[in-house]
PDB file as gemmi writes it, atoms N, CA and C in Angstrom:
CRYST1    1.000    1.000    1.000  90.00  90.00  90.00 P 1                      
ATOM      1  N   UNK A   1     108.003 117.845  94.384  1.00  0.00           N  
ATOM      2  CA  UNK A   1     106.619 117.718  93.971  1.00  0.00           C  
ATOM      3  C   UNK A   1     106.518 116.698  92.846  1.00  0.00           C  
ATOM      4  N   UNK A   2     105.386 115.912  92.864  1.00  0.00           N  
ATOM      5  CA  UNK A   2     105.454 114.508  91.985  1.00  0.00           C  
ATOM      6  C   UNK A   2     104.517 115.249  90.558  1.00  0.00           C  
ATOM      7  N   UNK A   3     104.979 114.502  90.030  1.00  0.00           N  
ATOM      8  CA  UNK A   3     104.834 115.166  88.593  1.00  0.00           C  
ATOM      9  C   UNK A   3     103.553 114.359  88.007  1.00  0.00           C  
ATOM     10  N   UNK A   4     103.571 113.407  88.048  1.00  0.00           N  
ATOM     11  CA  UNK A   4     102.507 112.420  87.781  1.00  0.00           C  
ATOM     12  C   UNK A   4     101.637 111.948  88.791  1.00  0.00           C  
ATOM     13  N   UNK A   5     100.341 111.832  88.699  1.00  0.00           N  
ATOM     14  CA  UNK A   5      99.245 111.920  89.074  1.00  0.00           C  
ATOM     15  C   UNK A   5      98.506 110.742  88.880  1.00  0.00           C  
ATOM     16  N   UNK A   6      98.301 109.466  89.514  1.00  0.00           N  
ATOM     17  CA  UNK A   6      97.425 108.253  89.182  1.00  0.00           C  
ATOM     18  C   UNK A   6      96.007 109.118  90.301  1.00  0.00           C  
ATOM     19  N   UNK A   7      94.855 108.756  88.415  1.00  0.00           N  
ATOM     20  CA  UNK A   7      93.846 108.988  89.223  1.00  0.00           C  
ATOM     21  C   UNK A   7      92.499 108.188  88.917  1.00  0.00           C  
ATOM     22  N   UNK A   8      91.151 108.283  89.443  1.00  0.00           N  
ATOM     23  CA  UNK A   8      90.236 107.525  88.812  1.00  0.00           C  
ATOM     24  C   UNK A   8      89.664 108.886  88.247  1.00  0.00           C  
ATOM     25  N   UNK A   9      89.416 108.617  86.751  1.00  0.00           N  
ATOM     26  CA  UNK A   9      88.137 108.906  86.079  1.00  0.00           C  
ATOM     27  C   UNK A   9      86.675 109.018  86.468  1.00  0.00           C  
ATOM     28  N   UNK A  10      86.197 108.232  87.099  1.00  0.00           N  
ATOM     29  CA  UNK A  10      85.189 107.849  87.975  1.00  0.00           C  
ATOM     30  C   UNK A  10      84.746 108.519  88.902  1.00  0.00           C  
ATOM     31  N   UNK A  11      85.583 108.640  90.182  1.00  0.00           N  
ATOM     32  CA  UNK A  11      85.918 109.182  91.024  1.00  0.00           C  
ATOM     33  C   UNK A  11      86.093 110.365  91.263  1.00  0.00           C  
ATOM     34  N   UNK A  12      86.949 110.747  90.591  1.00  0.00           N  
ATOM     35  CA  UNK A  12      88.021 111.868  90.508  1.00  0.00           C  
ATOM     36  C   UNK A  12      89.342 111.670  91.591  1.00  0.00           C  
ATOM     37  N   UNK A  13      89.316 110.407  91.995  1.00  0.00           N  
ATOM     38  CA  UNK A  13      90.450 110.669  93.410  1.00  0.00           C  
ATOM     39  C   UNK A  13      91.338 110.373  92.962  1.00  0.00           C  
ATOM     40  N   UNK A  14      92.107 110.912  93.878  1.00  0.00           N  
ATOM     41  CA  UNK A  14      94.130 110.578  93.507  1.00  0.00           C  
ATOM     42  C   UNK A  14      94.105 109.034  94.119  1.00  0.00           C  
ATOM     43  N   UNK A  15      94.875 108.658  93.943  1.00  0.00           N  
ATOM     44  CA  UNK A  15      95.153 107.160  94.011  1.00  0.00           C  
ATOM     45  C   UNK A  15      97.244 107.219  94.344  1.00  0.00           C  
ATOM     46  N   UNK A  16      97.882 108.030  93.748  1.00  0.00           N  
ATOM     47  CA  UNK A  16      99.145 108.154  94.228  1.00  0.00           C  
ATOM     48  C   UNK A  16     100.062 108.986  93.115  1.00  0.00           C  
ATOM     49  N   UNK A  17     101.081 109.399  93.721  1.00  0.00           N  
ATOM     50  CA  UNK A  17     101.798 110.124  92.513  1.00  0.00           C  
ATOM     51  C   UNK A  17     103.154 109.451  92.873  1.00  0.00           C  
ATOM     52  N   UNK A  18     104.050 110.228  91.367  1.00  0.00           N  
ATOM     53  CA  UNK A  18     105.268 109.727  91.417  1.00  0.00           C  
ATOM     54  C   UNK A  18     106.094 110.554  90.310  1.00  0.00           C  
ATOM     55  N   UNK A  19     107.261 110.675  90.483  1.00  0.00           N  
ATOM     56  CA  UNK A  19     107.770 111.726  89.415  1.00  0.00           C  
ATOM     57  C   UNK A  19     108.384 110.445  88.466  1.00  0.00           C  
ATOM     58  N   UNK A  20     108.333 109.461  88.184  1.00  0.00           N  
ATOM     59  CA  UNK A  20     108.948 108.889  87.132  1.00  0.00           C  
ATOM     60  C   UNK A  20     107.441 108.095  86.751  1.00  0.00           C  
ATOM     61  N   UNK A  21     107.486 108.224  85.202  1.00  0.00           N  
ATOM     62  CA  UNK A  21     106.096 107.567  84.558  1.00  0.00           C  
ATOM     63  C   UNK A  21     106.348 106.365  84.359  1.00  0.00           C  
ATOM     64  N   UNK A  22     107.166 105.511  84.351  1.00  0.00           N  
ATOM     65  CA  UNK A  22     106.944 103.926  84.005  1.00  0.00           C  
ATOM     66  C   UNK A  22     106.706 103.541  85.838  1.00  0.00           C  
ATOM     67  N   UNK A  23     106.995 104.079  86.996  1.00  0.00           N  
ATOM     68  CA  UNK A  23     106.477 103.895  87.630  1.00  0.00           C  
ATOM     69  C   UNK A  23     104.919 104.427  88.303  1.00  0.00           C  
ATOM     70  N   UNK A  24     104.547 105.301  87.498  1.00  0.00           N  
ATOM     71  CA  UNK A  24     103.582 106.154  87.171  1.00  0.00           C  
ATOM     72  C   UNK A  24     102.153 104.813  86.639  1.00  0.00           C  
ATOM     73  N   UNK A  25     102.965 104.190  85.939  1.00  0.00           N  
ATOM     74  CA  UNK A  25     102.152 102.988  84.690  1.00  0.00           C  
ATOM     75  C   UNK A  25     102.104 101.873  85.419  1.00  0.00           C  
ATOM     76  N   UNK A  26     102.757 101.079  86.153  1.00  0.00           N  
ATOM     77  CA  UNK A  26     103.440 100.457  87.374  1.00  0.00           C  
ATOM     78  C   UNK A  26     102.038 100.375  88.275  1.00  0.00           C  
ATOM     79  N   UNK A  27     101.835 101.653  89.142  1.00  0.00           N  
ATOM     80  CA  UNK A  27     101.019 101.777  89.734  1.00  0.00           C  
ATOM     81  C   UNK A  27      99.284 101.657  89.068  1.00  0.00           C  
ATOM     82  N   UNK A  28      99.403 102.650  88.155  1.00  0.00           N  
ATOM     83  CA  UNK A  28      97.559 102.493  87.752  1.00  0.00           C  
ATOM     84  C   UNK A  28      97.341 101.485  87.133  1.00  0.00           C  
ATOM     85  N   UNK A  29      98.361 100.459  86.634  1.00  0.00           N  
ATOM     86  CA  UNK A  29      97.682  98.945  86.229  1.00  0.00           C  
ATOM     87  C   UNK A  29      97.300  98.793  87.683  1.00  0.00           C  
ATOM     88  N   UNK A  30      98.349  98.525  89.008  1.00  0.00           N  
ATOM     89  CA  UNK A  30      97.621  97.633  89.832  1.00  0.00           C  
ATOM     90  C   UNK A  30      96.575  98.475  90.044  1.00  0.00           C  
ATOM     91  N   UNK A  31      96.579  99.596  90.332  1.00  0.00           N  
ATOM     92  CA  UNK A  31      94.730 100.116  90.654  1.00  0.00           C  
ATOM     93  C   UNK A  31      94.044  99.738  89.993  1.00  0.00           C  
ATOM     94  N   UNK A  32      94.028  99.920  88.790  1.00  0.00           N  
ATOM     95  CA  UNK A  32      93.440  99.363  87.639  1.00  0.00           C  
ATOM     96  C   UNK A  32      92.697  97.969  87.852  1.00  0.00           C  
ATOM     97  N   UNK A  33      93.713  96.925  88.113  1.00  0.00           N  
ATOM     98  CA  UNK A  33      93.130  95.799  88.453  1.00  0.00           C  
ATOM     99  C   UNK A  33      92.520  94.956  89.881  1.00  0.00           C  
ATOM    100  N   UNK A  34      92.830  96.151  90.786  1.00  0.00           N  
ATOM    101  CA  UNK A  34      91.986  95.972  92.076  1.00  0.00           C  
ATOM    102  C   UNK A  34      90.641  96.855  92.052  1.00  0.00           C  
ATOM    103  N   UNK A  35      90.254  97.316  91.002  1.00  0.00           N  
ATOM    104  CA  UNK A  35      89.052  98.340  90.761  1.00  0.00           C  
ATOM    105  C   UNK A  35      88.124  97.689  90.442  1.00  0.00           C  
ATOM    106  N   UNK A  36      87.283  98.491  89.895  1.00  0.00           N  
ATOM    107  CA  UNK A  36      85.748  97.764  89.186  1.00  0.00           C  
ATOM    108  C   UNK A  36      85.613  97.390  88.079  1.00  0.00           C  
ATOM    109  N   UNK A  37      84.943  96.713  87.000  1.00  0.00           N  
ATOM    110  CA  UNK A  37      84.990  96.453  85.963  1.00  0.00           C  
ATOM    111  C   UNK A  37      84.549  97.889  85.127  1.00  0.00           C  
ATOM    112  N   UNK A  38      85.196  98.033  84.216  1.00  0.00           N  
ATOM    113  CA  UNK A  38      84.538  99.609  83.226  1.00  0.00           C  
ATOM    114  C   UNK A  38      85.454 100.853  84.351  1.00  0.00           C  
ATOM    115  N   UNK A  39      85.665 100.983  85.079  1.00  0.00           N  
ATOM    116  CA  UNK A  39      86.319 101.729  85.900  1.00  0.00           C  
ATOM    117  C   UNK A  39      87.779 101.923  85.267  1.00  0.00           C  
ATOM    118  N   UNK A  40      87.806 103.437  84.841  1.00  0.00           N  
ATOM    119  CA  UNK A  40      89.113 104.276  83.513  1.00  0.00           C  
ATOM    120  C   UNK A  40      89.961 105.088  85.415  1.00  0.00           C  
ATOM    121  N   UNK A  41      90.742 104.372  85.213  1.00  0.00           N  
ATOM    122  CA  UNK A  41      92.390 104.595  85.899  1.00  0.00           C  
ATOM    123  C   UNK A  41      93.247 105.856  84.601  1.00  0.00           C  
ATOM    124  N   UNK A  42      93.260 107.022  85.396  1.00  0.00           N  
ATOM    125  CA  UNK A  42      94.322 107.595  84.325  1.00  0.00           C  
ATOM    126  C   UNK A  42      95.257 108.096  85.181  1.00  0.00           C  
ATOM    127  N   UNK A  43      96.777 108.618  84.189  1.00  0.00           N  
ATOM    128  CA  UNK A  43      98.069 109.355  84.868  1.00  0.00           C  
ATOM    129  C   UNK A  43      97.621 110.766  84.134  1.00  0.00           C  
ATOM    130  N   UNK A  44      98.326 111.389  85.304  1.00  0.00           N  
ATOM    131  CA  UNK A  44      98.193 113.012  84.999  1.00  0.00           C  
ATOM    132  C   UNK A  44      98.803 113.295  84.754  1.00  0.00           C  
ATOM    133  N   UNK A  45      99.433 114.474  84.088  1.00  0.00           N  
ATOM    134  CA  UNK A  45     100.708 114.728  83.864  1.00  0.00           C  
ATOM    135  C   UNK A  45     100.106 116.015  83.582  1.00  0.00           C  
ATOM    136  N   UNK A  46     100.677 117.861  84.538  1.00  0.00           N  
ATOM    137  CA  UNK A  46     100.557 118.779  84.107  1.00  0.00           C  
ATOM    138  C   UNK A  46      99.116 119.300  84.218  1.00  0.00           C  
ATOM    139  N   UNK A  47      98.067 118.249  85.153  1.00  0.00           N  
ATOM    140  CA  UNK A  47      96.642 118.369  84.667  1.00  0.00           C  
ATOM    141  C   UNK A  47      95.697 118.348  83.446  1.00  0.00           C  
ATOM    142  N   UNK A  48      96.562 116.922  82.446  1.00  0.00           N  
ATOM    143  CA  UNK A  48      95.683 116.608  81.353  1.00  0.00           C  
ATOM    144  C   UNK A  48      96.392 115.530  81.593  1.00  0.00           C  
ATOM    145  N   UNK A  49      95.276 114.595  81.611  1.00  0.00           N  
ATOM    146  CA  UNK A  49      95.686 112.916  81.282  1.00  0.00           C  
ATOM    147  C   UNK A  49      96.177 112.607  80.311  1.00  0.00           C  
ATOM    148  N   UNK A  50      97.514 111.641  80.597  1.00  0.00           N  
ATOM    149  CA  UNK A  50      98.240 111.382  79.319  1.00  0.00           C  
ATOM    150  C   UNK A  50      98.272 109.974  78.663  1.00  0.00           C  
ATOM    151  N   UNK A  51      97.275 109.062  79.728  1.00  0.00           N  
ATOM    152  CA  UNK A  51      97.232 107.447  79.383  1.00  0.00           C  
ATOM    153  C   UNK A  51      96.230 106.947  80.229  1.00  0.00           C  
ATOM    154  N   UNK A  52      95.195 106.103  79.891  1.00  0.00           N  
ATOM    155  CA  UNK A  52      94.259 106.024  80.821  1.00  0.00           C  
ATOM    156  C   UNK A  52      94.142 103.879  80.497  1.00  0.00           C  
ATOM    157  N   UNK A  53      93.259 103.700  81.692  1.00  0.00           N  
ATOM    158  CA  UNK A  53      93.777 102.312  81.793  1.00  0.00           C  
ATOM    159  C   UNK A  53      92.185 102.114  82.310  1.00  0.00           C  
ATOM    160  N   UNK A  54      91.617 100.510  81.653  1.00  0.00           N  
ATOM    161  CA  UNK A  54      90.146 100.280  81.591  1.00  0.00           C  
ATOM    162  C   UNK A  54      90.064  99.015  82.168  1.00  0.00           C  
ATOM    163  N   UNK A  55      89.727  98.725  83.283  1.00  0.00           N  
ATOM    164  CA  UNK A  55      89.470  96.993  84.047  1.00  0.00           C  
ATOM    165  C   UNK A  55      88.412  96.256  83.018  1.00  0.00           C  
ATOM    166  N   UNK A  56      88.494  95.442  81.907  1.00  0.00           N  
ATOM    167  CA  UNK A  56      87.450  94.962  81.240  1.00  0.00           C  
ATOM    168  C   UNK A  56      86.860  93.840  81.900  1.00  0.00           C  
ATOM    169  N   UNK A  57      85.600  93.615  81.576  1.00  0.00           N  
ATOM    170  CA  UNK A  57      84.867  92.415  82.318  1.00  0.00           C  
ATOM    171  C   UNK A  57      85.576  91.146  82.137  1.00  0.00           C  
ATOM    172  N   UNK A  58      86.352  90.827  81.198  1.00  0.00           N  
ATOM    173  CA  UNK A  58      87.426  89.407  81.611  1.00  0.00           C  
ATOM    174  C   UNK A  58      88.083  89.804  82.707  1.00  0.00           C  
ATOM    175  N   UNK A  59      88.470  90.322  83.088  1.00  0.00           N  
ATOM    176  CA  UNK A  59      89.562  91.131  83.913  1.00  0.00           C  
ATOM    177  C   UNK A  59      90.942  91.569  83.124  1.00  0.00           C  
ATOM    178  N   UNK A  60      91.145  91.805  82.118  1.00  0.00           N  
ATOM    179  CA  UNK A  60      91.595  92.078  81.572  1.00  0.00           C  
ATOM    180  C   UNK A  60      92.131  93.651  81.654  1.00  0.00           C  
ATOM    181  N   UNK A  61      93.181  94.305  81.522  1.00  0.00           N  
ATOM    182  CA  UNK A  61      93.350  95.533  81.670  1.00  0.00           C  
ATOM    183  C   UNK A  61      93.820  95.940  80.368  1.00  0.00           C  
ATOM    184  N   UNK A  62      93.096  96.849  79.799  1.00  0.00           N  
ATOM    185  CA  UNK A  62      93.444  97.846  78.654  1.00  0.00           C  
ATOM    186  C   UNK A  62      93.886  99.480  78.834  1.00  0.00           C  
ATOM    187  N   UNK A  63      94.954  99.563  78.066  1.00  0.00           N  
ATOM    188  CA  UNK A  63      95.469 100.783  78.100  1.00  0.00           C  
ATOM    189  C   UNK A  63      96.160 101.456  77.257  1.00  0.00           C  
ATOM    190  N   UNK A  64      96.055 102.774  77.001  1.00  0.00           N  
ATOM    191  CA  UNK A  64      96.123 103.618  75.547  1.00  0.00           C  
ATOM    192  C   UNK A  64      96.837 105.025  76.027  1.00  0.00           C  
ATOM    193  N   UNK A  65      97.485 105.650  75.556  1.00  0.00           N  
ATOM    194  CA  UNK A  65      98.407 106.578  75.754  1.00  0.00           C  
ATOM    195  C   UNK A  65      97.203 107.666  74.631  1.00  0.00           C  
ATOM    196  N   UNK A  66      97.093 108.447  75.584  1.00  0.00           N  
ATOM    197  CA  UNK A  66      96.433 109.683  75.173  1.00  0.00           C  
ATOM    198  C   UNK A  66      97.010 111.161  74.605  1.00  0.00           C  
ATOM    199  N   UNK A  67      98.653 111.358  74.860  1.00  0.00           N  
ATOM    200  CA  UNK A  67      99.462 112.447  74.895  1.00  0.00           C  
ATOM    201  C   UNK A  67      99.691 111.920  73.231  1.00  0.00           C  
TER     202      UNK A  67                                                      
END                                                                             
């Protein structure tokens, strides 16, 4: 069972899991940057988000560790 959880904020949908978090981080940048602008990409971990990731209108991706 995958431990980590890429999901949208937005949404609420899963987007993919994975039991190792730098591949966890890996993944919700690229969602992240195939998404919408303002659209918050987070990893789950345990069912509380532990880092969430923001497509900014440059296209720019921002991201902050929440744990």
């Amino acid at each position: 069972m995958s431990q980590f959880h890429i999901t949208s904020d937005t949404t609420e949908d899963t987007f993919d899991s994975t039991e190792s978090l730098p591949e966890a981080i890996r993944i919700a940048r690229e969602v992240t940057k195939n998404g919408q602008s303002g659209e918050t990409v987070c990893i789950e971990y345990k069912g509380k988000n532990i880092w969430q990731f923001i497509l900014m209108p440059n296209g720019e991706v921002t991201e902050k560790a929440l744990a």
